[in-house]
C-alpha positions in Angstrom: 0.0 0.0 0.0 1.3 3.7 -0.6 2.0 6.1 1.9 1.5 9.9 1.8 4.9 10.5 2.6 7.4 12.6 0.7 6.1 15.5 -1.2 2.7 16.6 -0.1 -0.5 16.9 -2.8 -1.0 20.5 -4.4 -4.3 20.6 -2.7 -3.1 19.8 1.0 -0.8 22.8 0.4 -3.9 25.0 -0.7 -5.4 24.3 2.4 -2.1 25.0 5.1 -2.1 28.3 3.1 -6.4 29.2 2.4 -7.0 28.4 6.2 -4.9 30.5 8.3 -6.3 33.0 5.9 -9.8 32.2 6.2 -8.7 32.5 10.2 -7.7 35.6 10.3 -10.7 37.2 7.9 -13.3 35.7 10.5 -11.8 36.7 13.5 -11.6 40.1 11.7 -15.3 40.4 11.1 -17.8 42.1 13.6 -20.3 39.4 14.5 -23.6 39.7 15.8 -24.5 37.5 19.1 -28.2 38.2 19.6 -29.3 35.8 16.6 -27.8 33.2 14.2 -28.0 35.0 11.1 -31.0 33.6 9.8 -32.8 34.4 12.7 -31.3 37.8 12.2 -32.6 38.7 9.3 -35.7 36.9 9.2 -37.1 36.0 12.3 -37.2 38.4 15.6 -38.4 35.8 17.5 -36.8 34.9 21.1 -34.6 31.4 20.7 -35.5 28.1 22.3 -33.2 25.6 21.8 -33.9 21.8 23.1 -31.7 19.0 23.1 -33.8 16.6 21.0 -36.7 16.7 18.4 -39.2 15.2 21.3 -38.5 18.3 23.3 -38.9 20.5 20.4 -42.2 19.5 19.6 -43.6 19.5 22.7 -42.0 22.9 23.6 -43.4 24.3 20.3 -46.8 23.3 21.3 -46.3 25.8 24.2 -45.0 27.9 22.4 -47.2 28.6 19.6 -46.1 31.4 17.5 -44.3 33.4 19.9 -41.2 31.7 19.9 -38.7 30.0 17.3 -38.0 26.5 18.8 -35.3 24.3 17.7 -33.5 20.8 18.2 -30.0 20.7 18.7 -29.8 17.0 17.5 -31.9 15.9 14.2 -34.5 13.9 13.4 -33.9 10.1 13.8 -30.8 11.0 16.0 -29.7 8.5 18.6 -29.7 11.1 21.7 -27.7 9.2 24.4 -24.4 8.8 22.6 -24.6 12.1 20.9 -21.2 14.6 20.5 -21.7 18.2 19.8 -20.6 19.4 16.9 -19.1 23.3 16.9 -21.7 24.4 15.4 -24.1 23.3 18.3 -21.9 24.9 20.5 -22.2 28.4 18.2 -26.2 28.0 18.0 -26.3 27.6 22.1 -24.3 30.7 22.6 -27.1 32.3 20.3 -29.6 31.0 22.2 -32.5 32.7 24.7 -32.9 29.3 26.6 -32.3 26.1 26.7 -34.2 23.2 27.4 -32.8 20.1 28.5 -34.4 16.7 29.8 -32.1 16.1 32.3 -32.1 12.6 34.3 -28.4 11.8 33.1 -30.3 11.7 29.6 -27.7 13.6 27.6 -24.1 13.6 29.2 -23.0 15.7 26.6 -25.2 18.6 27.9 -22.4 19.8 30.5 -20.8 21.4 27.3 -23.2 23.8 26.5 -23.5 24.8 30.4 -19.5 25.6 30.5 -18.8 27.4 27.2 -22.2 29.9 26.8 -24.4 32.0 29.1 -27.8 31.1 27.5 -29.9 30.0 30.8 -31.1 26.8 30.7 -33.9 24.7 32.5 -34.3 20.8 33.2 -38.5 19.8 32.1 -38.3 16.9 34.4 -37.4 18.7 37.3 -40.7 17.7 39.0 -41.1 14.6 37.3 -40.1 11.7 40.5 -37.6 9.4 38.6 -37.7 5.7 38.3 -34.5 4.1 39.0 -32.6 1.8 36.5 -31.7 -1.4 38.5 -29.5 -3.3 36.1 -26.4 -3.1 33.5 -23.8 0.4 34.0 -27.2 2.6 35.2 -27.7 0.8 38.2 -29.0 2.8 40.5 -29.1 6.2 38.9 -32.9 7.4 37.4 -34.2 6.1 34.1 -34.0 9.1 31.7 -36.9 8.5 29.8 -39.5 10.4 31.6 -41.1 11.7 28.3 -43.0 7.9 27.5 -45.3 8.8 30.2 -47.9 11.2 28.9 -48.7 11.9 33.0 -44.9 12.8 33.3 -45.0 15.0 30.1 -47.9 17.1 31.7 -45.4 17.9 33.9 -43.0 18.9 31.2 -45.7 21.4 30.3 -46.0 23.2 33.4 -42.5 23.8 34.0 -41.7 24.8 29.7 -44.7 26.8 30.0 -43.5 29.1 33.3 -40.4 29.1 31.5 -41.4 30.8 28.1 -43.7 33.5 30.8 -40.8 34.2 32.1 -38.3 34.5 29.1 -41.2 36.7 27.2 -43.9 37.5 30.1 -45.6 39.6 27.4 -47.4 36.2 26.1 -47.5 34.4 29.3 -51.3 34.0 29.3 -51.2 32.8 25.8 -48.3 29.8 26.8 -50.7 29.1 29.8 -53.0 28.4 27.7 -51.9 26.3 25.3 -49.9 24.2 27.9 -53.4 23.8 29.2 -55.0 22.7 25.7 -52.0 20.0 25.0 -52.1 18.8 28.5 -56.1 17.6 27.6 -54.4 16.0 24.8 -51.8 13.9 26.4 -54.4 13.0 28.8 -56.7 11.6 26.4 -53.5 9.5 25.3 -52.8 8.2 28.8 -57.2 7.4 29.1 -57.0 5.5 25.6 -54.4 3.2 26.9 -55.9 2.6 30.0 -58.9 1.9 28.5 -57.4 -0.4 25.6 -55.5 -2.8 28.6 -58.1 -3.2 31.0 -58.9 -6.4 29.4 -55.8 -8.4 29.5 -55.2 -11.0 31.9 -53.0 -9.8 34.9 -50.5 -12.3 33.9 -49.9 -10.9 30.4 -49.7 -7.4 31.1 -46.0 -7.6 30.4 -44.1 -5.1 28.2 -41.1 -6.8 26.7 -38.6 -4.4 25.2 -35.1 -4.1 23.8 -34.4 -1.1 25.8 -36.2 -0.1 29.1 -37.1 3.1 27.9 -40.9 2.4 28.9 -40.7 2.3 32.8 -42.7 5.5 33.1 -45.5 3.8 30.4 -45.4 1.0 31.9 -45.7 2.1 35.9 -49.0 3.9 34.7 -50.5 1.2 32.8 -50.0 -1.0 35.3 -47.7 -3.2 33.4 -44.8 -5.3 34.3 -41.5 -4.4 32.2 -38.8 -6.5 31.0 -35.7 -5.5 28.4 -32.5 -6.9 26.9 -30.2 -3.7 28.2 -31.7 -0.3 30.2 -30.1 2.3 28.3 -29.0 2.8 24.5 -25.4 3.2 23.9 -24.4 1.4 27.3 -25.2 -2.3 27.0 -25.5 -5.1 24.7 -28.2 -8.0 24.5 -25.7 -10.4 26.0 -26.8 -13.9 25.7 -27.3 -14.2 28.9 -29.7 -11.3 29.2 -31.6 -12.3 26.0 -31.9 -16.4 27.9 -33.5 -14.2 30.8 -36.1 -12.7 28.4 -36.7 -16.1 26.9 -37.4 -17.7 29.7 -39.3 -14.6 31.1 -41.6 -14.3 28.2 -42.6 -18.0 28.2 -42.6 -17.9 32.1 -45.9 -15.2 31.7 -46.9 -16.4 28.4 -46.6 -13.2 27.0 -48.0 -12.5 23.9 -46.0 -10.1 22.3 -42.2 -8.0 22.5 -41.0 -5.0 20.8 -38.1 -2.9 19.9 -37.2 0.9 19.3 -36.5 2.3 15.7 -33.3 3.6 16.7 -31.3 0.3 17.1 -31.3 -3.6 16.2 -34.1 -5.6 16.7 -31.7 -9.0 16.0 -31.7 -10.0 19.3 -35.2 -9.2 20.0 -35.8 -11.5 17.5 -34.4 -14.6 19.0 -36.2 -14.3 21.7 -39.6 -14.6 19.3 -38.0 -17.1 17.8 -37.8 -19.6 21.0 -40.8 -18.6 22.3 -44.5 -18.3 21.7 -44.5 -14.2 21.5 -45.2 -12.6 18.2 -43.2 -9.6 17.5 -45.5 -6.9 18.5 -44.1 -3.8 16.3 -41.4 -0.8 16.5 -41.8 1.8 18.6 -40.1 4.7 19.0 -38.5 6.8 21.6 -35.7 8.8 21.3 -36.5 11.0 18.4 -39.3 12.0 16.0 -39.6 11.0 12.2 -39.6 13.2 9.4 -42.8 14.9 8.4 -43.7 12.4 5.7 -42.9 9.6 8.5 -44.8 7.1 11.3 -44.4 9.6 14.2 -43.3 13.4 12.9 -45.0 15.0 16.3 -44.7 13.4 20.0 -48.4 13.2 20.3 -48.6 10.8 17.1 -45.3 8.8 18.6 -46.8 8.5 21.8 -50.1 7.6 20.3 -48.6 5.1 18.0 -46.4 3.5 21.0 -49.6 3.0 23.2 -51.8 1.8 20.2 -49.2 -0.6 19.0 -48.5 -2.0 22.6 -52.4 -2.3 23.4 -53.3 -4.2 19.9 -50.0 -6.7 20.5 -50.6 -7.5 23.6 -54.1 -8.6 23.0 -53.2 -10.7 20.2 -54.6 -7.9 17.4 -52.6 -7.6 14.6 -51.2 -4.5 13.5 
């Protein structure tokens, strides 16, 4: 194989020389800090920046029209292993606040604490954790707060007080329509409740690849078992996917699922040793696209609960 020894390529000296020069130019240029320069020039509107899509979209829904929203990670992103890129970094420092799950959900989040001033505030401050009681998390809370639509309520309150604060000119209006999306998510959380009430007690099981349901689960009334607790800090070990095995024929449960944002392989093996169907994907971490299966978190969390209810009454999808 060659190496890149010896002489260097024309264009590798282009770059040592355009570089510094580019450098010099920006630090050279007065820059603007109140807004990105879109925002500048086309949108007045105070700057909320979340850490993921979910956030986004329930934030905008308290938001309305009075405030730009935005994600810091995209659509379909895998949030707990995420690294900020410099241009996060640059869009936080042009931030008006920052909303953040908290619940050790994104490590990375410390960054954006140190290196800007933007406030910030943590939606599940009044949200009482769940613990993790297995793999690396053991014994620190269970991030995903947000698949409760009872915890999420919470969310509302505390984003809401937030944006009457940040612009109290509008604070009636973000009142309000926390109040109109809370009757939403509780119609969600009735719809379930209403949809499981016929299963056996020994069946009400939800079998996942991660145990990102907890929350769901604790107010369904549903027991919960998964391959690993948190993305990005397990693996199905053998061992782990045996236990499910033997736990899913052990309650005869009817159905396990897996999140969009990673493998269902091992998932799989479990459905293939025992009687359970595989029940569906559901998702978690991170909206779709617009054209896709859950581009807002009241259709995700909607689709979750539907798919969960039908699969575990033997329904198929």
């Amino acid at each position: 194989m060659k190496t890149t020894t010896g002489r260097r390529k024309p264009a590798a000296w282009l770059a040592l020389l355009v570089v510094p020069w580019l450098l010099l130019v920006t630090a050279c240029t007065p820059v603007n800090n109140s807004r990105p320069a879109d925002a500048q020039s086309n949108d007045p509107r105070p700057v909320v920046l979340t850490t993921f899509t979910v956030l986004q979209d329930i934030a905008q829904n308290v938001a309305g029209e009075h405030l730009r929203v935005e994600s810091i990670t995209r659509r379909g992103a895998e949030i707990h292993g995420y690294e900020p890129t410099p241009d996060d970094l640059r869009r936080a420092s042009h931030a008006d606040l920052i909303l953040d799950n908290g619940l050790n959900l994104e490590a990375w989040f410390a960054q954006f604490v140190q290196e800007n001033s933007a406030p910030h505030i943590t939606v599940s401050e009044d949200v009482e954790p769940i613990g993790i009681v297995q793999d690396e998390g053991a014994g620190k809370p269970n991030p995903h707060a947000w698949m409760s639509p009872l915890n999420v309520q919470r969310y509302v309150d505390t984003i809401a007080q937030a944006f009457a604060d940040l612009d109290p000119e509008h604070a009636a209006d973000y009142r309000r329509n926390a109040k109109e999306y809370q009757g939403k998510l509780q119609k969600v959380q009735d719809d379930l409740d209403s949809a499981l009430e016929d299963i056996p007690q020994q069946q009400r099981v939800l079998v996942t690849c991660e145990g990102a349901f907890s929350y769901l689960a604790r107010d369904a009334g549903l027991k919960e078992k998964y391959l690993w607790a948190v993305n990005a800090e397990s693996q199905a070990t053998p061992r782990k996917v045996a236990s499910a095995i033997d736990y899913v024929r052990d309650h005869d449960v009817p159905a396990v699922f897996c999140e969009s944002t990673v493998s269902d392989a091992a998932m799989q093996r479990v459905v293939e040793s025992t009687d359970a169907s595989f029940g569906g994907t559901l998702y978690v971490d991170s909206l779709s696209e617009a054209d896709g299966p859950v581009p807002s978190y009241l259709e995700l969390i909607t689709h979750d609960t539907e798919q969960i209810a039908r699969a575990l009454k033997g329904q198929a999808s």
